[in-house]
C-alpha positions in Angstrom: 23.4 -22.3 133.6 21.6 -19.3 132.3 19.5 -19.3 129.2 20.5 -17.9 125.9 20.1 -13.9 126.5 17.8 -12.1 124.3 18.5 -10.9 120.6 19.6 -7.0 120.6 16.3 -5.8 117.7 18.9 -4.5 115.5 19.9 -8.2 114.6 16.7 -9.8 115.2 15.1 -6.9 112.4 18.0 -8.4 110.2 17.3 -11.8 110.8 13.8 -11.5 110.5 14.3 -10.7 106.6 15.4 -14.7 106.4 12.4 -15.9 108.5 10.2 -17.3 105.4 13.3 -19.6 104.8 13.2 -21.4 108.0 9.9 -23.9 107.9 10.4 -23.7 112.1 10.1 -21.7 115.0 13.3 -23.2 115.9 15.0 -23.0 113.1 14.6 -19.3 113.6 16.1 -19.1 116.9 18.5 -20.6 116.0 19.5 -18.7 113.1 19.7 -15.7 115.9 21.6 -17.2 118.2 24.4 -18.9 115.7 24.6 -15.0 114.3 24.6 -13.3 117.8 27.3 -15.9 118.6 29.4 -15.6 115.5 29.5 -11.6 116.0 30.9 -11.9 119.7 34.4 -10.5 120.4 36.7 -12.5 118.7 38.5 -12.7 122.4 36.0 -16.2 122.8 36.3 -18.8 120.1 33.8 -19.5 117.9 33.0 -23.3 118.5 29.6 -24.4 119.1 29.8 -24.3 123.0 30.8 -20.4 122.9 28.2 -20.1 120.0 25.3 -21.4 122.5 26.4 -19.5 125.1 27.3 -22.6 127.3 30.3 -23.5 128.8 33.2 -25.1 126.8 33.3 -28.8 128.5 30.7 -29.4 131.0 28.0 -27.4 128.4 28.8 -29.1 125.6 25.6 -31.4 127.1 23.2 -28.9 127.9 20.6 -28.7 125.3 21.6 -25.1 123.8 25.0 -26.4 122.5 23.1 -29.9 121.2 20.6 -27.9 119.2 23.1 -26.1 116.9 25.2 -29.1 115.6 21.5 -30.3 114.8 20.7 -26.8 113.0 23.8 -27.2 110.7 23.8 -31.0 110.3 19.9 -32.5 110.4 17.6 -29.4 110.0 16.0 -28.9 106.7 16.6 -25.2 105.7 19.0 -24.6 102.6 22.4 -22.6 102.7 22.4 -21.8 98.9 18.8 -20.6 99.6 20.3 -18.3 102.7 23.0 -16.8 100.4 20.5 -15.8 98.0 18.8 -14.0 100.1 21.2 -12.6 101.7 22.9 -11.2 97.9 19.3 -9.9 97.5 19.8 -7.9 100.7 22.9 -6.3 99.6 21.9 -5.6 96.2 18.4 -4.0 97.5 20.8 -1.5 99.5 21.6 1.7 98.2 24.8 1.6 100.6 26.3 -1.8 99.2 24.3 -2.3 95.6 26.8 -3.1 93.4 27.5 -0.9 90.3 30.2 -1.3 87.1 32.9 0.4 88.3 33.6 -2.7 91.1 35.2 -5.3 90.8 34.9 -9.3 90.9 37.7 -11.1 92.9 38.5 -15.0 92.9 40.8 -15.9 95.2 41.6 -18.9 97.6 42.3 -19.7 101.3 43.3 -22.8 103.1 42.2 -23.9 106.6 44.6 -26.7 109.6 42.2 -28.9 110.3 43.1 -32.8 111.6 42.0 -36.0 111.3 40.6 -37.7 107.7 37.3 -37.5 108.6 36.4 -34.0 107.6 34.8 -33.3 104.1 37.7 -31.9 101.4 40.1 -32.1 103.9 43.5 -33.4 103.0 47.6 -32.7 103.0 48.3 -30.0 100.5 49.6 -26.5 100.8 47.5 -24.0 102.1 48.8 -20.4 101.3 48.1 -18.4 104.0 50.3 -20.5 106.0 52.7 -21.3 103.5 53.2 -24.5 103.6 51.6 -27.7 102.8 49.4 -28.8 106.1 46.9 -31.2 106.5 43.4 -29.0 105.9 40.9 -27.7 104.0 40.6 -24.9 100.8 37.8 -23.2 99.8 37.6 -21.0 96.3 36.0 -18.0 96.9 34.4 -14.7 95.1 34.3 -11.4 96.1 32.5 -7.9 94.8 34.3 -5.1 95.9 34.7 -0.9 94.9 36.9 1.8 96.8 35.0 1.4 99.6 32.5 -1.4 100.1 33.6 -5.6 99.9 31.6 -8.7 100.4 32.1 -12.2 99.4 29.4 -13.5 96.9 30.1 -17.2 96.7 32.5 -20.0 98.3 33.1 -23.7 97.3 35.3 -26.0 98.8 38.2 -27.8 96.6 38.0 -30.9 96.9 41.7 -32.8 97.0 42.0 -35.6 94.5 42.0 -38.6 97.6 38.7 -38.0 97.5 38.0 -39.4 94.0 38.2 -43.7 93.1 40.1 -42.0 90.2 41.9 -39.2 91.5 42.6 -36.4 89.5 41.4 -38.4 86.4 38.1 -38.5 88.0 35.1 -36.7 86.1 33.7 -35.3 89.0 37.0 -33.5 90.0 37.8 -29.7 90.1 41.1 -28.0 89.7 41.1 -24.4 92.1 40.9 -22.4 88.8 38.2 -24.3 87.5 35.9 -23.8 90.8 37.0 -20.4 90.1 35.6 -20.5 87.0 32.0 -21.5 87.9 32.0 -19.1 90.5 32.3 -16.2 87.6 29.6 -18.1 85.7 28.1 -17.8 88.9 28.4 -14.1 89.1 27.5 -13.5 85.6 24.0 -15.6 85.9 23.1 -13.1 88.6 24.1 -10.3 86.7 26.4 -9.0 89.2 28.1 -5.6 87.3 31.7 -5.5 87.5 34.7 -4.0 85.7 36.9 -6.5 85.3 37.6 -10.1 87.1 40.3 -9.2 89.4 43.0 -12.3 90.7 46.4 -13.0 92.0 49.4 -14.5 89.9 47.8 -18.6 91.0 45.1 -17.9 88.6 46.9 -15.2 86.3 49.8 -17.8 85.7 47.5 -20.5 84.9 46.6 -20.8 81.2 43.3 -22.5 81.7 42.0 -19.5 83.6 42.5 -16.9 82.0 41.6 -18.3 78.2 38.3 -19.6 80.3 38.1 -15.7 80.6 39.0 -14.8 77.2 36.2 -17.1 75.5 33.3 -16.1 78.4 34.4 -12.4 77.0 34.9 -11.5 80.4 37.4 -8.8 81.4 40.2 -9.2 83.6 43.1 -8.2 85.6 45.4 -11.0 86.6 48.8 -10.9 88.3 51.8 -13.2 87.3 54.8 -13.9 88.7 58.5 -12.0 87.6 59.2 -15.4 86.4 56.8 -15.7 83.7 57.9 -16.0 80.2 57.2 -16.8 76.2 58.8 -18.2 73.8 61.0 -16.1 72.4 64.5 -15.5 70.4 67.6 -15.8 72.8 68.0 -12.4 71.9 64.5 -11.1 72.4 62.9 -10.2 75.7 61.0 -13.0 77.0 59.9 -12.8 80.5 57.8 -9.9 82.3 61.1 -9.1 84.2 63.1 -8.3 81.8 60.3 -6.2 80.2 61.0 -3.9 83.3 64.4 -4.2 83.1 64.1 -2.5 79.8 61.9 0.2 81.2 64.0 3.0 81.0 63.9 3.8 84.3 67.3 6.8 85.4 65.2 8.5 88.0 62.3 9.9 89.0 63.5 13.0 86.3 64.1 10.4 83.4 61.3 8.0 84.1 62.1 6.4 80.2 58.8 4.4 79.5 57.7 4.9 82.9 54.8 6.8 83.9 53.6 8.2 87.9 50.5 6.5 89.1 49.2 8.3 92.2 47.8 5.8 94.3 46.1 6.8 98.4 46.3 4.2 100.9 43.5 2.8 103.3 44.9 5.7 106.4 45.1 8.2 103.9 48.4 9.1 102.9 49.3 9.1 99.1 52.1 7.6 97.5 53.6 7.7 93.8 54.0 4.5 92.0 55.5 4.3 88.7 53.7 2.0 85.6 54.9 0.8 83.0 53.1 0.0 79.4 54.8 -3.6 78.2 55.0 -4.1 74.4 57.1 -7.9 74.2 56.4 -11.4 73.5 52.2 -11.5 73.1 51.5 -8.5 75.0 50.9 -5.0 73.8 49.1 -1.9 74.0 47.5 -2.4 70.7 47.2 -6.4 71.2 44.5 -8.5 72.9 46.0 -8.5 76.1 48.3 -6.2 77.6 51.1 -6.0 80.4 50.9 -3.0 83.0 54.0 -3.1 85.5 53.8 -1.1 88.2 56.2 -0.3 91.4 57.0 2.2 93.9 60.7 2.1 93.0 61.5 0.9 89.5 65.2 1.1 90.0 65.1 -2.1 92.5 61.6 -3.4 91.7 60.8 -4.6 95.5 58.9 -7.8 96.0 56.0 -8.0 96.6 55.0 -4.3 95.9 55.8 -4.9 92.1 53.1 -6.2 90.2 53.1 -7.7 86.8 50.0 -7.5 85.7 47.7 -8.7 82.6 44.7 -7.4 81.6 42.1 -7.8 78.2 41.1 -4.3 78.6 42.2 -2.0 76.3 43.5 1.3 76.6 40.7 3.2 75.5 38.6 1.4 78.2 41.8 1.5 81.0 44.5 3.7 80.9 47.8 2.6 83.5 46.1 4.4 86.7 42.9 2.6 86.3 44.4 -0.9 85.4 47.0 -0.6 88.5 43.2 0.9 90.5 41.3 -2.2 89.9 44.1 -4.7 91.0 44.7 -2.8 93.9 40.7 -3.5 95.1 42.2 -7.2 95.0 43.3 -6.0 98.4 39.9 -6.2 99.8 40.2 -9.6 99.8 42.5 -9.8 102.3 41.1 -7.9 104.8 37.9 -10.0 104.5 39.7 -12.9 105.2 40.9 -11.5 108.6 37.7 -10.3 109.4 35.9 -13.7 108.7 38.9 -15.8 110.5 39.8 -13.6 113.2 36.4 -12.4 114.4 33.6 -14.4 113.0 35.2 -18.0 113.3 35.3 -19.0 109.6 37.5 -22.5 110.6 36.4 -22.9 113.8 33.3 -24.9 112.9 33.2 -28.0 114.8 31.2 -30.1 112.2 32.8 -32.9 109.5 30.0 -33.3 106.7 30.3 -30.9 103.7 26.8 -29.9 104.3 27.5 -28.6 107.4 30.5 -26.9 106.9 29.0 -25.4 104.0 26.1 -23.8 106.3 28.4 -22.4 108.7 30.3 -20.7 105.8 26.8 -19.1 104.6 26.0 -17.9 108.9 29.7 -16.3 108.8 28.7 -14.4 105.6 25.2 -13.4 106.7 27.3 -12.3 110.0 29.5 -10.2 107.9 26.7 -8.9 105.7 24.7 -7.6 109.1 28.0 -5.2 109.8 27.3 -3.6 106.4 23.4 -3.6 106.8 24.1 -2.3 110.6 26.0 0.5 109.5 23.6 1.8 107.1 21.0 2.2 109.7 22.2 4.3 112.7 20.8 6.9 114.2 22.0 10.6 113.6 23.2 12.7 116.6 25.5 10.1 117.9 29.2 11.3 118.9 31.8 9.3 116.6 34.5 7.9 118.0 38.2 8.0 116.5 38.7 6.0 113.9 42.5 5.7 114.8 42.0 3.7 118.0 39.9 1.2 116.3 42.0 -0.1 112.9 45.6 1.5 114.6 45.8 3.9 111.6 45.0 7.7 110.7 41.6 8.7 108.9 41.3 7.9 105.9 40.3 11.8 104.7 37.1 13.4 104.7 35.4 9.9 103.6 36.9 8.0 106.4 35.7 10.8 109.0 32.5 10.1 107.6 32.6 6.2 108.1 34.0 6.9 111.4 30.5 8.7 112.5 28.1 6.1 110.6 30.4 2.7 112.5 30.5 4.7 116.2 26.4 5.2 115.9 26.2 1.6 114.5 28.1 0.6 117.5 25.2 2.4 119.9 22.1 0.8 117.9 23.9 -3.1 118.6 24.6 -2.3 122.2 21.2 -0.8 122.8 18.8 -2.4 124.9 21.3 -4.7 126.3 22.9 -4.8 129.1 26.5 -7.1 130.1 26.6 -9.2 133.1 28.8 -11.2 135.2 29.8 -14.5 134.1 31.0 -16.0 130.5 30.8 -13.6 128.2 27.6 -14.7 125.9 25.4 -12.6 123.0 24.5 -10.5 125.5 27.5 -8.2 125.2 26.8 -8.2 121.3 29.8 -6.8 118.7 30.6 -3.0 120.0 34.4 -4.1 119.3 34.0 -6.5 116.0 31.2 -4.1 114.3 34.0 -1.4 114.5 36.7 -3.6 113.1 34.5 -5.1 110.1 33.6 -2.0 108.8 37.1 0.3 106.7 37.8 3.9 107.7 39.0 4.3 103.8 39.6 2.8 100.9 42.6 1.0 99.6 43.0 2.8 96.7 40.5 5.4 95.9 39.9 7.4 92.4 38.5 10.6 91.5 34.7 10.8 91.5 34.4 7.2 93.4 31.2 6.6 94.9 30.6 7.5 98.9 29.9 3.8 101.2 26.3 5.4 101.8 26.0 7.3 98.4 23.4 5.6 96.2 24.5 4.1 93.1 23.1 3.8 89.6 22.4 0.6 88.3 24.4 -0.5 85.5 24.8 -3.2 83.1 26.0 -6.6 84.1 29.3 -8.8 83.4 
């Protein structure tokens, strides 16, 4: 069986900006090798065999694929410690420091995983799969801008079967108030963002968004069609019917309607419609406001309409810039593929929350190296197109750009190193994944938005 292969220096120059948290030599080979694993082609599953580099049954002995269950069970180093640092690395930056016109996204996802023996694991419904499984669900946070994303914090919820009282229990946590703390969070580190950014299972829950509202924090929050108010049976008293009574005869007789101009993550541009909502509690002049927007009021497709809620005002966010900052929400997303389809963010083989909570913080400090990896190639390297990688046209002159800076990081990763026969191991390091991590464009971009590489101005926190 061969030995682990060496650590291409663009990772190992990464990793060495954690070495004073590891008290051991060991723990810092490990920390390499758990990173070199993680950022393998997502073609080779991420368990702790693959991650050592051994093979899947008869390795699972060999003293490589021992040593890393040890490293995220036993071993002394801290994961809130490692996500500190590695926030400090992407403030520190210039091509991922965070500035006021981002954003700060909550959101959820939910894990399969079997048995009753796995911390927070349980039977409830886990969105992404749409349907209620046995698993786990962590709460999330995310800061993203036009162009640059990266998750901040995670916490597991933990279901009520957990508790000897349930959800009467003291020490229990509904989603929304995880996702709570985790903007606490944010605002103790005085992360700047424009507005807290969150889809309609936060936006529809009271809780949340009068947490907001008395924190003084910003938001934009989606609901769903169905949500209402109390109101006369003659009166309009759902968001719904508040675009029903838009206006809306055609794209000549808009009525209330206004065109939003929004440009996609390929590049093309399409015209949305908005609408300004003045029923029930919401109004332009009113503590919280309603912004609908579509691409086809006269039908109102799901799930392209969005009802949307916001506490900024319309001095501080007119309808292009509201319907801009939910559309960043997106990012979320795409970090969720990136971290379950190519850095293994379930396929931890561990059962202690401990554990799985120090795997979470490797994928992240995995996803983190893409964006520190791109920001330091070498000039004079050939780019590659952009369209074979993400199956999509440029994203503009900004996504030709991005294009140049992810083909050179590419070369750095796979210098030095060289593939050979066998299993496929660190050696072969992440020419494939580097190229998927990092967007040719943004989502949704707006006039004057800051370059990925472009440094930013610092600006006041939350």
């Amino acid at each position: 069986m061969s030995s682990f292969p060496p650590i291409p220096e663009p990772l190992d120059r990464y990793a060495a900006q954690f070495d004073d948290l590891f008290t051991r030599v060991s723990q810092r080979v490990a920390f390499r090798q758990y990173l070199a694993g993680l950022l393998l082609p997502a073609e080779r599953n991420k368990t702790l065999t693959a991650l050592a580099n051994t093979e899947p049954v008869i390795g699972a002995q060999h003293p490589a694929a021992q040593r890393l269950p040890w490293f995220l069970s036993e071993s002394t180093w801290d994961a809130a410690t490692l996500t500190t640092r590695r926030l400090e690395v992407l403030r520190t930056d210039p091509a991922t420091a965070p500035h006021a016109q981002g954003v700060l996204i909550v959101d959820e996802t939910g894990d399969r995983k079997d048995g009753e023996k796995t911390a927070h694991v349980g039977r409830q419904y886990l969105g992404n799969r749409g349907t209620i499984e046995n698993g786990v669900v962590s709460v999330s946070s995310l800061w993203a801008d036009d162009g640059v994303y990266y998750p901040l914090a995670v916490a597991p919820y933990t279901p009520a079967p957990w508790f000897p009282q349930g959800k009467t229990d003291p020490a229990f946590r509904t989603k929304p108030q995880i996702a709570l703390a985790l903007v606490d969070q944010a605002r103790a580190q005085q992360w700047p963002v424009r507005a807290v950014v969150a889809d309609c299972l936060y936006g529809d829950h009271h809780g949340f968004t009068a947490g907001l509202m008395a924190r003084e924090v910003p938001y934009v929050v989606a609901h769903k069609p169905s949500h209402a108010w109390w109101a006369p049976v003659e009166a309009i008293g759902a968001v719904w019917e508040v675009a029903a009574h838009g206006g809306w005869s055609g794209p000549k007789h808009p009525g209330a309607w206004v065109p939003v101009e929004r440009t996609f993550r390929d590049g093309h541009s399409e015209t949305w419609w908005a609408l300004e909502g003045n029923a029930g509690p919401y109004g332009p002049d009113r503590p919280r406001r309603l912004v609908i927007t579509t691409p086809d009021p006269a039908i109102l497709p799901e799930p392209a309409t969005w009802y949307l809620e916001t506490t900024l005002s319309l001095a501080e966010a007119d309808l292009a810039e509201v319907v801009r900052l939910y559309g960043l929400r997106t990012w979320v997303e795409q970090a969720y593929k990136q971290v379950k389809g190519s850095l293994g963010w379930s396929q931890y083989q561990v059962r202690s929350d401990r554990a799985i909570r120090r795997h979470w913080a490797l994928v992240q400090c995995a996803f983190a190296f893409c964006w520190w990896a791109e920001g330091r190639t070498p000039t004079g390297v050939i780019p590659q197109d952009p369209g074979a990688e993400e199956g999509g046209a440029p994203g503009g002159e900004r996504g030709g750009k991005r294009a140049g800076r992810r083909a050179a990081a590419v070369a750095v990763l796979a210098d030095g190193v060289t593939a050979g026969a066998g299993v496929v191991g660190a050696g072969t390091l992440p020419v494939a994944l580097l190229a998927g991590l990092v967007p040719p464009a943004p989502t949704a971009s707006a006039p004057g938005a800051p370059g990925l590489a472009a440094p930013r101005e610092s600006a006041p926190p939350l």
